[in-house]
C-alpha positions in Angstrom: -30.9 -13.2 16.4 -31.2 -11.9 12.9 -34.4 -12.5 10.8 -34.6 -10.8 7.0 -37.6 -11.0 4.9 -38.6 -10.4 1.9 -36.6 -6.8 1.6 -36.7 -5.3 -1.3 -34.9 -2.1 -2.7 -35.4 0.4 -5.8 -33.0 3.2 -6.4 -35.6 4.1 -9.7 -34.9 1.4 -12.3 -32.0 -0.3 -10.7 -32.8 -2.9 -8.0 -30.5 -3.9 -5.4 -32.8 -6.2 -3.7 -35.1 -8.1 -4.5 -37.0 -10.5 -2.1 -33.9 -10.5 -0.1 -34.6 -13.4 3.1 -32.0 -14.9 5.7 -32.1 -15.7 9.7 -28.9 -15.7 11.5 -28.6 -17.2 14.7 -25.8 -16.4 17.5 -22.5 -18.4 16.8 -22.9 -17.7 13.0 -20.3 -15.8 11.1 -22.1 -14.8 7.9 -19.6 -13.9 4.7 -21.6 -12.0 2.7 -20.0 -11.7 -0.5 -21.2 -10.3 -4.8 -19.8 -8.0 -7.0 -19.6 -4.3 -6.9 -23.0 -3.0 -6.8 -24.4 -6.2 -6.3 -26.8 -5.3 -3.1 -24.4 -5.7 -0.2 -23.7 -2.3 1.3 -27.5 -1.4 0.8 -29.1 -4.5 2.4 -26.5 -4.0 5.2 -27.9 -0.5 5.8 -31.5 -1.7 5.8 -30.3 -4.4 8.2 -28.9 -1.7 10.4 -31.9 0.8 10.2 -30.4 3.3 8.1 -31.9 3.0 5.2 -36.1 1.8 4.9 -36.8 -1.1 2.5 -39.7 -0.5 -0.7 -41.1 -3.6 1.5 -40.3 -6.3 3.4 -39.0 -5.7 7.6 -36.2 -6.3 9.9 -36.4 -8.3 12.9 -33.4 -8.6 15.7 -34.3 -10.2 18.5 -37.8 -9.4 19.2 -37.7 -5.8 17.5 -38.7 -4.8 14.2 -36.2 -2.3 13.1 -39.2 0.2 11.3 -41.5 0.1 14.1 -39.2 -0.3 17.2 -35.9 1.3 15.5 -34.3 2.5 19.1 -34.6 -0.9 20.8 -33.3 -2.6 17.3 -30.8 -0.6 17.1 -29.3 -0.9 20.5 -28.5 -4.5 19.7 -26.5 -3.9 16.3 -22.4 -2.5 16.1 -22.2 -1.6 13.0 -19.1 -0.8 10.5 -20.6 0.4 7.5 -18.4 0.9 4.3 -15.7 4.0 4.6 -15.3 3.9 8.4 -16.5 7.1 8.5 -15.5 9.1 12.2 -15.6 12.2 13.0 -11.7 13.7 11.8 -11.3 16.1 14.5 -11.8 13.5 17.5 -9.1 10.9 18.4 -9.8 7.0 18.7 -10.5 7.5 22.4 -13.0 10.8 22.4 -14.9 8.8 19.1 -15.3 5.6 21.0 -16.9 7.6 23.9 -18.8 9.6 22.2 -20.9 7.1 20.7 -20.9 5.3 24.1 -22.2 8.4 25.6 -24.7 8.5 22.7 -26.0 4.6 23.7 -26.4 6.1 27.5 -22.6 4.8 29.1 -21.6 6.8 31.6 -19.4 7.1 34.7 -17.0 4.0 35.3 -19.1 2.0 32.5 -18.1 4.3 30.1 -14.2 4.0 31.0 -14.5 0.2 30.9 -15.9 0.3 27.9 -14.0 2.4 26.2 -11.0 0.9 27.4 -11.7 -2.8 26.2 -12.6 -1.4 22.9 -9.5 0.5 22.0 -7.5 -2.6 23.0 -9.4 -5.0 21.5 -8.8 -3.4 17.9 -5.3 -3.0 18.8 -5.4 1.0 18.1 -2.3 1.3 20.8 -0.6 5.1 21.1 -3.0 5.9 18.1 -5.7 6.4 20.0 -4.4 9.1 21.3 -3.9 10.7 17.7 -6.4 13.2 15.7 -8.6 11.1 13.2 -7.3 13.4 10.8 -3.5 12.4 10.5 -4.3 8.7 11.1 -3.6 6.0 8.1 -6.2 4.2 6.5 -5.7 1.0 8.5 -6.0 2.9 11.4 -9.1 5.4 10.7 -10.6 1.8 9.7 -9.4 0.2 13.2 -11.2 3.2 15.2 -14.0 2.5 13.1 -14.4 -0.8 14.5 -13.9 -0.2 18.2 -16.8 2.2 18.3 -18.7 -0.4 16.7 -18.0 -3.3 19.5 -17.5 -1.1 22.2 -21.3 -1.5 23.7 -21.0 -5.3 22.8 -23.8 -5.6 20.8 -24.9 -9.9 20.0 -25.3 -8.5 16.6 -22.4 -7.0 14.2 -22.8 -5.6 11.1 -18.8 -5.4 9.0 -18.8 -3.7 5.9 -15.1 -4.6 4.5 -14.0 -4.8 8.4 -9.9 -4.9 6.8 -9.9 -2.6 3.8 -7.1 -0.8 4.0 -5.2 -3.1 6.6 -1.9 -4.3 6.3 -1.1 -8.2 6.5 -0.5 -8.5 10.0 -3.4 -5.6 10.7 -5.9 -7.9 8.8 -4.8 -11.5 10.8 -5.4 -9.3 13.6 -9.2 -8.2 13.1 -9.8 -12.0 11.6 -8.8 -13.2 14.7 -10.5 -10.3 16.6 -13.8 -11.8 15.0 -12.9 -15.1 15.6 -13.1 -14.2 19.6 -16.6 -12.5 19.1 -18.1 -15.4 17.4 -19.0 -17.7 19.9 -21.5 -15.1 21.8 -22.5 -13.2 18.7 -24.2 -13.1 15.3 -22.0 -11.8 12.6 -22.5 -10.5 9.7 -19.3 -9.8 7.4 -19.2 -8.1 3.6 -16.0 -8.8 2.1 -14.7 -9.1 -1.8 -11.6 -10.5 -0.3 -12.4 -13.7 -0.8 -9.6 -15.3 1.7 -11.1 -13.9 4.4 -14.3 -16.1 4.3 -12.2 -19.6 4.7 -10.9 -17.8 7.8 -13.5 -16.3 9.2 -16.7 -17.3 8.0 -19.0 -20.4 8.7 -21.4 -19.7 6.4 -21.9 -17.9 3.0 -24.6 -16.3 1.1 -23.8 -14.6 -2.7 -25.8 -12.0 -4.0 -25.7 -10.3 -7.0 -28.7 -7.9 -8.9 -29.9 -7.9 -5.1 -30.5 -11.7 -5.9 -29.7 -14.3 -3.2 -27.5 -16.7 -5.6 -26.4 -19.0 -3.0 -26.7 -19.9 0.6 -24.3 -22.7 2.3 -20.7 -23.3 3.9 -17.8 -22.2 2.3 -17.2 -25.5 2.0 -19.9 -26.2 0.5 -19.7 -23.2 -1.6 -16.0 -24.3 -2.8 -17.6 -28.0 -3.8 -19.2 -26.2 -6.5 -16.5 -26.3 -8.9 -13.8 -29.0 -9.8 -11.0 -26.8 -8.3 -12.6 -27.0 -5.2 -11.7 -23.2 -4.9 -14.2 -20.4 -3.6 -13.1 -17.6 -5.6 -14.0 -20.3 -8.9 -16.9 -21.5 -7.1 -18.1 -16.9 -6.8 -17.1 -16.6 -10.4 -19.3 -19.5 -11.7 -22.1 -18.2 -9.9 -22.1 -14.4 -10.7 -20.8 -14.8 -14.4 -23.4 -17.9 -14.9 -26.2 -15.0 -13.7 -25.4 -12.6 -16.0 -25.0 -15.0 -19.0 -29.0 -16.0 -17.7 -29.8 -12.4 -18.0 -28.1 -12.0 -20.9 -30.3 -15.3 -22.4 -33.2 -14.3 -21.3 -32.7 -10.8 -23.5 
């Protein structure tokens, strides 16, 4: 479904990625997890076509995002970091705008707006200005535009920021539903959320791929058996390299 190669990333002297290369295939739940300002957010945009790569390319399904962006783009829902919606809409006039932008119409577009406001549980909400809503909320509209076309390719940028408990069990499981027919990428630094979610794991930090295996796997790496020892390891253990190599 997904194919990355090579991408690489310059924002003048700072990279945030370098060589960056992954395939996902459908059925995959992909946690992709570093620190702040490790290469995350920006690889996810180049994934998603918003944002060209200093080299490398893009390829979902048959379409390379640069040179066939539309038909690429039609196969990605994508949450990227913020939520960002429009404030003056509501949940419902949001999630049909940007299925009147993908061409829904007609019953189609009632369907689908329908299914997408309940699946991310938005209830009398999405009947509420953008505006007035809570974080959680804003964050849960978000999401609904981004699954309502149901895309076999999602893009999450920190898909519960900002929920509460119960709100965050909720999209986890929500996720969990949408795995078995879809490729899904997920950027999290809550690090409880990939156990739950996840069935695969890739670390990156400096917009280096540090590691890429189960979160088992990923856990195994330390004697605690415990991911968030197994992330520190790695991410600390790079900058002490770096730090070496000075």
């Amino acid at each position: 479904m997904l194919a990355v190669e090579s991408l690489v990333k310059h924002f003048g002297p700072r990279i945030a990625a370098q060589n960056v290369s992954f395939t996902l295939t459908t059925g995959e739940v992909l946690g992709f997890l570093g620190p702040n300002g490790a290469g995350k957010s920006t690889t996810m945009r180049m994934i998603a076509g918003r944002l060209e790569p200093d080299s490398g390319r893009v390829l979902i399904g048959d379409h390379d995002v640069a040179a066939d962006r539309r038909a690429a783009q039609k196969m990605i829902g994508y949450l990227p970091e913020g939520a960002p919606a429009y404030p003056s809409m509501t949940p419902q006039s949001f999630v049909k705008f940007c299925l009147r932008a993908r061409g829904f119409s007609g019953a189609a577009l009632k369907s689908a707006t329908d299914s997408a406001l309940e699946r991310a549980r938005l209830g009398d909400a999405a009947q509420q200005r953008i505006a007035t809503l809570s974080k959680g909320y804003k964050r849960r509209a978000a999401l609904a535009a981004a699954i309502a076309h149901d895309p076999p390719l999602l893009i999450l940028d920190e898909p519960t920021d900002g929920l509460d408990p119960n709100q965050k069990d909720q999209v986890r499981g929500l996720i969990r539903d949408m795995a078995s027919d879809k490729a899904i990428i997920v950027s999290t630094h809550i690090l409880e959320e990939v156990p739950a979610v996840c069935t695969r794991t890739i670390v990156i930090h400096r917009g280096c791929i540090l590691a890429d295996e189960s979160p088992d796997e990923l856990a195994a790496r330390t004697r605690t058996g415990r991911l968030d020892d197994a992330f520190r390891h790695l991410t600390i253990s790079d900058d002490q390299q770096e730090g070496a190599a000075a």
